[in-house]
KEKE-3310 file (N, C-alpha, C; in steps of 0.2 Angstrom, whole numbers, plus 5000, padded with zeros to 4 digits):
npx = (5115:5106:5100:5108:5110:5099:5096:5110:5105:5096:5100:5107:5097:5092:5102:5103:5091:5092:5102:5111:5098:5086:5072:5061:5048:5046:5046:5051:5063:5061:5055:5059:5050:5050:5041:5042:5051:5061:5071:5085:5096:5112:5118:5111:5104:5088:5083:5076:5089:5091:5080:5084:5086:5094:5103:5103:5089:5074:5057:5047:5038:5020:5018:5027:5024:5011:5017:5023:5011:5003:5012:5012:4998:4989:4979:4970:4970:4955:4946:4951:4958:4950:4942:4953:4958:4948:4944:4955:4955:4942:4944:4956:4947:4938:4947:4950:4937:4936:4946:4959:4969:4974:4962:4966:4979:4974:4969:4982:4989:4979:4985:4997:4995:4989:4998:5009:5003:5002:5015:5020:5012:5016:5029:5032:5023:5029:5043:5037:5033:5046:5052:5043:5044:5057:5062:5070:5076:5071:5076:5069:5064:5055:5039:5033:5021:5009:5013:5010:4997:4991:4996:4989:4977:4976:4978:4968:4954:4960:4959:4945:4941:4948:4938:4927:4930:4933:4921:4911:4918:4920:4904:4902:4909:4902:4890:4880:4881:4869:4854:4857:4846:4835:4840:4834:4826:4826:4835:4844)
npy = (4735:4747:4742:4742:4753:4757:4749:4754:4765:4762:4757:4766:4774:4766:4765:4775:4778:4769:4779:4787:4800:4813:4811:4801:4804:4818:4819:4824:4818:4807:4793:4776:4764:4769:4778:4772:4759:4762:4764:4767:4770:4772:4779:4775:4779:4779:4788:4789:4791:4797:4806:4815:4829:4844:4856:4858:4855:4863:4866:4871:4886:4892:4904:4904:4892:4896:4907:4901:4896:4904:4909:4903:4903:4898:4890:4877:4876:4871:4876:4884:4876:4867:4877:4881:4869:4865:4873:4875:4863:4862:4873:4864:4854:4861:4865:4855:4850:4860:4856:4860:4854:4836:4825:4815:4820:4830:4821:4817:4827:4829:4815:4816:4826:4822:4811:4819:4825:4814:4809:4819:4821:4807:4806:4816:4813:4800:4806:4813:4802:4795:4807:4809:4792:4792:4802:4810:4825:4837:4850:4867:4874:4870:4869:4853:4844:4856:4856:4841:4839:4848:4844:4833:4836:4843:4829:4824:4831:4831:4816:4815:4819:4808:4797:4801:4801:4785:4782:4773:4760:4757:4756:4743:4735:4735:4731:4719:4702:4698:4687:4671:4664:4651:4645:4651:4642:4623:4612:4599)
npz = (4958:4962:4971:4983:4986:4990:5001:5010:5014:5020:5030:5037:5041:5052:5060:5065:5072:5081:5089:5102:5107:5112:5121:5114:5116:5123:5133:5151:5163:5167:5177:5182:5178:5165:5149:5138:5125:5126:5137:5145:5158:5161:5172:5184:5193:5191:5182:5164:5155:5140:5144:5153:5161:5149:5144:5130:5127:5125:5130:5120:5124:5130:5119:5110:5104:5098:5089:5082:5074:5071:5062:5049:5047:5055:5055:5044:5027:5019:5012:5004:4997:4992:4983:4974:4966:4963:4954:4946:4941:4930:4924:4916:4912:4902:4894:4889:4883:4875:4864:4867:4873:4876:4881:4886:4890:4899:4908:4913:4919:4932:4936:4937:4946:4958:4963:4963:4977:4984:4986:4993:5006:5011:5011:5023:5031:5037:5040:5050:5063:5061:5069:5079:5085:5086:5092:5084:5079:5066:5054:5056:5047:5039:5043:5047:5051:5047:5032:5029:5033:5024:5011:5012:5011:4999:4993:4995:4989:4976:4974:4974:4959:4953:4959:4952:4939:4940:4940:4937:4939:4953:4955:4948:4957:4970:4964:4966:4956:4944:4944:4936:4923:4916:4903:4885:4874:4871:4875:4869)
capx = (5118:5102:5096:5112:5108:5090:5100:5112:5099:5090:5104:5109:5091:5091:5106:5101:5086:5096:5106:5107:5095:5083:5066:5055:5039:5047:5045:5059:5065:5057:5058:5057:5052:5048:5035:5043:5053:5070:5072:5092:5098:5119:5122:5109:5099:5083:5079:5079:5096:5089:5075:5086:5086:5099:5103:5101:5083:5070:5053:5041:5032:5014:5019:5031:5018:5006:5019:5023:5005:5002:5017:5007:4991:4986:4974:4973:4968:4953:4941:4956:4962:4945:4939:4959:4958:4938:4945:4961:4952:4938:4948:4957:4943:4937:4954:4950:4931:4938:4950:4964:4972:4968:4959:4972:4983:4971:4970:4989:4989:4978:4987:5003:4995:4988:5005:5013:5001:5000:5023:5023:5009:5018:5036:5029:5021:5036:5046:5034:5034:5053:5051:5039:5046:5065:5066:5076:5072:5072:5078:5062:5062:5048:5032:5030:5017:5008:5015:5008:4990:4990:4996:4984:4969:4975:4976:4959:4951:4960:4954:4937:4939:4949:4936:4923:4933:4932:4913:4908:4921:4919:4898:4902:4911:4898:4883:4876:4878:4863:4857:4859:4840:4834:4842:4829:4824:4828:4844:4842)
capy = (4741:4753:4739:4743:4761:4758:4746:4757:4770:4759:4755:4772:4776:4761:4766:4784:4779:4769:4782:4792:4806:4815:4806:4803:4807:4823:4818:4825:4816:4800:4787:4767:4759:4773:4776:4770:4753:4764:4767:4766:4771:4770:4781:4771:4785:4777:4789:4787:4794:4800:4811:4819:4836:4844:4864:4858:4853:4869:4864:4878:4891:4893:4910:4902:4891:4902:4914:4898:4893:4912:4910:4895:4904:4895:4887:4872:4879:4866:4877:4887:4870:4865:4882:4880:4864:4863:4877:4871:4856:4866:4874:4860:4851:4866:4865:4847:4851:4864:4853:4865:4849:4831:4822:4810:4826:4832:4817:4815:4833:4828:4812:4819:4832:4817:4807:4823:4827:4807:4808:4824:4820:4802:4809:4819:4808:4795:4809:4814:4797:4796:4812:4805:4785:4793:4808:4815:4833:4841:4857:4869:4879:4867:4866:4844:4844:4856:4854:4836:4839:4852:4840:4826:4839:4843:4823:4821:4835:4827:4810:4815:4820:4803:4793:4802:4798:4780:4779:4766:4754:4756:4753:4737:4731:4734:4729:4711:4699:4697:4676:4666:4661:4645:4646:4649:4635:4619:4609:4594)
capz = (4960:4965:4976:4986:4988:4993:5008:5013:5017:5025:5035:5038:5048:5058:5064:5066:5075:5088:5091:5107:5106:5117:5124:5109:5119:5125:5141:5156:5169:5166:5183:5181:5172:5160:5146:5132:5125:5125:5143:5147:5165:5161:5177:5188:5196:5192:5177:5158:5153:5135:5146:5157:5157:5148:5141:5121:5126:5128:5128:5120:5126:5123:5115:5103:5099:5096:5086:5075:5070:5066:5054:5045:5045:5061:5051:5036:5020:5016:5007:4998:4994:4988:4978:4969:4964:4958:4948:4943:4937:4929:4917:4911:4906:4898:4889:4884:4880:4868:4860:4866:4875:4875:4887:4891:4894:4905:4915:4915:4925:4938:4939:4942:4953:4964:4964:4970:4981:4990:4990:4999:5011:5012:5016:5027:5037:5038:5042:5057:5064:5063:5076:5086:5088:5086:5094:5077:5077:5060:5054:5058:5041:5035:5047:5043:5051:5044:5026:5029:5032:5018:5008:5012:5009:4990:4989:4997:4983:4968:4974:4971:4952:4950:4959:4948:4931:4938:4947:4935:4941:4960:4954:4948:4962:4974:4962:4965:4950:4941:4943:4929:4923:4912:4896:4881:4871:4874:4875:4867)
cpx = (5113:5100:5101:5111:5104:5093:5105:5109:5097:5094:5106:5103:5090:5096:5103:5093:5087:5101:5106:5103:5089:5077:5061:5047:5040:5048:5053:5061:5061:5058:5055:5053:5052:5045:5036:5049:5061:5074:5081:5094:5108:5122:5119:5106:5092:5078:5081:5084:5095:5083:5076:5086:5093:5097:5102:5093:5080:5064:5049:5041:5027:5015:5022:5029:5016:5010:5021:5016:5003:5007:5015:5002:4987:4980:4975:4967:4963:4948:4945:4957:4956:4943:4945:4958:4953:4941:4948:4957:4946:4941:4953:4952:4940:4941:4952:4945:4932:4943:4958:4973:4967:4966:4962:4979:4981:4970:4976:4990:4987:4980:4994:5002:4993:4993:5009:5012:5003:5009:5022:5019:5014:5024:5035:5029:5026:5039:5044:5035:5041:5054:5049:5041:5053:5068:5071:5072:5076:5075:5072:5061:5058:5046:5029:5025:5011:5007:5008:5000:4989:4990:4992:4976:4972:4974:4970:4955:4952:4956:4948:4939:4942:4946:4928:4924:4930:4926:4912:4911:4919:4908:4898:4904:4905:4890:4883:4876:4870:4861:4853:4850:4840:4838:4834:4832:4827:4834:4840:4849)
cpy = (4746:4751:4739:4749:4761:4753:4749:4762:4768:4759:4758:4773:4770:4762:4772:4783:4777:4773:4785:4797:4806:4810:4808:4807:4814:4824:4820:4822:4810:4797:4780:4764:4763:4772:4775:4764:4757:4766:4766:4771:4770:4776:4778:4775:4785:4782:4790:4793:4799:4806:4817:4826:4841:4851:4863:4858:4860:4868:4869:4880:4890:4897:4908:4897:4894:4906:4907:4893:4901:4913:4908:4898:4902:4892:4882:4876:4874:4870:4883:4881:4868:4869:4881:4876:4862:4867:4879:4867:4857:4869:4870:4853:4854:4864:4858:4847:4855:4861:4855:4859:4846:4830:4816:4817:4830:4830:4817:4820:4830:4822:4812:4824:4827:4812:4814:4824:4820:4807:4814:4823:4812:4802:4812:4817:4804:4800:4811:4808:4795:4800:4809:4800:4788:4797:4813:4820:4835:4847:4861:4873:4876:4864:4859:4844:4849:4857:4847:4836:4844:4848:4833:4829:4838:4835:4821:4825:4831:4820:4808:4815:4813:4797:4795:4801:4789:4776:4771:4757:4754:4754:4747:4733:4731:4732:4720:4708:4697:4688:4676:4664:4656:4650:4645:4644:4631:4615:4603:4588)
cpz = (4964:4970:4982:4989:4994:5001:5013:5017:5021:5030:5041:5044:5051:5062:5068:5073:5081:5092:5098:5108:5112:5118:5117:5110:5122:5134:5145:5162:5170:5171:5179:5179:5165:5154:5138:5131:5126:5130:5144:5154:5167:5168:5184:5191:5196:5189:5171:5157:5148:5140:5151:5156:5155:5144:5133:5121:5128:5125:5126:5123:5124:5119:5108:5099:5097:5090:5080:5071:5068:5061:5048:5044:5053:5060:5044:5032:5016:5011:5001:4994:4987:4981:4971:4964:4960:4952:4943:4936:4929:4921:4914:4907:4901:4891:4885:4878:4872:4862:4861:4868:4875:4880:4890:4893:4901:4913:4916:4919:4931:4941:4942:4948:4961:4966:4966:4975:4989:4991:4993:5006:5013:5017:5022:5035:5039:5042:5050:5062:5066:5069:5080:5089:5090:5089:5088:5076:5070:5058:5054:5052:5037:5042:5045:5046:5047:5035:5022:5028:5025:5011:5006:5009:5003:4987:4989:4991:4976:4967:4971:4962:4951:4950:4956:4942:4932:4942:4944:4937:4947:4961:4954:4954:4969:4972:4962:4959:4950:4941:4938:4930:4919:4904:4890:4879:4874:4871:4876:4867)
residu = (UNK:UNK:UNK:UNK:UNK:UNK:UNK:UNK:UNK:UNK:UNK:UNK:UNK:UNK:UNK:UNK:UNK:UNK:UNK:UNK:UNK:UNK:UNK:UNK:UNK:UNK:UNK:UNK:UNK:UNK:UNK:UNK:UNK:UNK:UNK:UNK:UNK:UNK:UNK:UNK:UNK:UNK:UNK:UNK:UNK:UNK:UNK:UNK:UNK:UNK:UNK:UNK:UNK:UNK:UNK:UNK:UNK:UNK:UNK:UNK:UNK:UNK:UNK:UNK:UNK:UNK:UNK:UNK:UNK:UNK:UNK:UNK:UNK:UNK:UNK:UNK:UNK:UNK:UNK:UNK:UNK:UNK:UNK:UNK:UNK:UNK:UNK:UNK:UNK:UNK:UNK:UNK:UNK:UNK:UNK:UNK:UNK:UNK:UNK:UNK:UNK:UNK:UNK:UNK:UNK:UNK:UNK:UNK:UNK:UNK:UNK:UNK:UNK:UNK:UNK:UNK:UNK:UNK:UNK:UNK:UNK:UNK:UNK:UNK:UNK:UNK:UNK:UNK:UNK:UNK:UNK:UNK:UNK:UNK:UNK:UNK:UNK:UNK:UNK:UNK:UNK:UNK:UNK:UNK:UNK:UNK:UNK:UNK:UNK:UNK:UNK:UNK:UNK:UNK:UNK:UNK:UNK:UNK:UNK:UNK:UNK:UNK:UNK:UNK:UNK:UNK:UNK:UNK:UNK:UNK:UNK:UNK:UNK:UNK:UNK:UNK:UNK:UNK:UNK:UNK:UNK:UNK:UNK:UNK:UNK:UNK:UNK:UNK)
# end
């Protein structure tokens, strides 16, 4: 029954993605051969149909750029992201140190904080990808892009504490077996 579900969906954007929609690449007025595999020419005019120009389509301003990366900060947030996090982190080990919580609560934190961190950067991205191959524009009350990278920085900071928990395995995997020498005494 659920593996029906997860089919339909699928279905659902495959369709969606062949659908008619604008030129994935933005591009206006595309001529022949044009620069992507989706070229269609159904009035024969010798340019892609999806890139024509058309009164829904209005491509930015710099201004309106510019006035939507000033919304955002106009900047990714890696050393807030880092100072949070270190210090996030910091005081849940404290909390472990002190007994206040365990050390497997501790880790289970930052294992869900790095399992949300890796779906919203994942969705994210999928989703951008969808825009850019599909043309599907989204509703603009969430900035995916950059949501996306914000969310790939918190996963890259957790990362470290996780691949600090597990240094010793990633040592082994790159240290060189040791060779096998003569066996003491003798084998009779």
């Amino acid at each position: 029954m659920r593996y029906s579900y997860v089919f339909s969906a699928l279905l659902c954007l495959a369709f969606i993605a062949y659908a008619d929609v604008d030129c994935p690449f933005g591009v206006v007025d595309d001529p022949y051969p044009g620069q992507c595999a989706r070229y269609t020419d159904k009035d024969g005019n010798s340019i892609c149909d999806l890139s024509q120009s058309q009164e829904a389509y209005i491509a930015p301003s710099v201004d309106e750029v510019k006035t939507a990366k000033m919304a955002v900060g106009g900047k990714y947030n890696l050393v807030e992201w880092i100072l949070f996090l270190s210090l996030s982190y910091l005081g849940t080990l404290i909390l472990s140190k002190r007994e206040r919580i365990t050390c497997l609560t501790h880790r289970r934190v930052w294992n869900v904080a790095l399992l949300i961190a890796f779906l919203v950067s994942a969705v994210l991205g999928v989703l951008l990808v969808v825009r850019i191959n599909y043309g599907i524009v989204f509703p603009q009350w969430i900035n995916i892009l950059y949501w996306h990278v914000e969310a790939g920085i918190a996963m890259a900071v957790i990362s470290v504490f996780h691949i600090l928990w597990h240094w010793q395995y990633f040592v082994c995997i790159v240290k060189r077996p040791k060779p096998v020498g003569k066996p003491k005494g003798r084998l009779k």
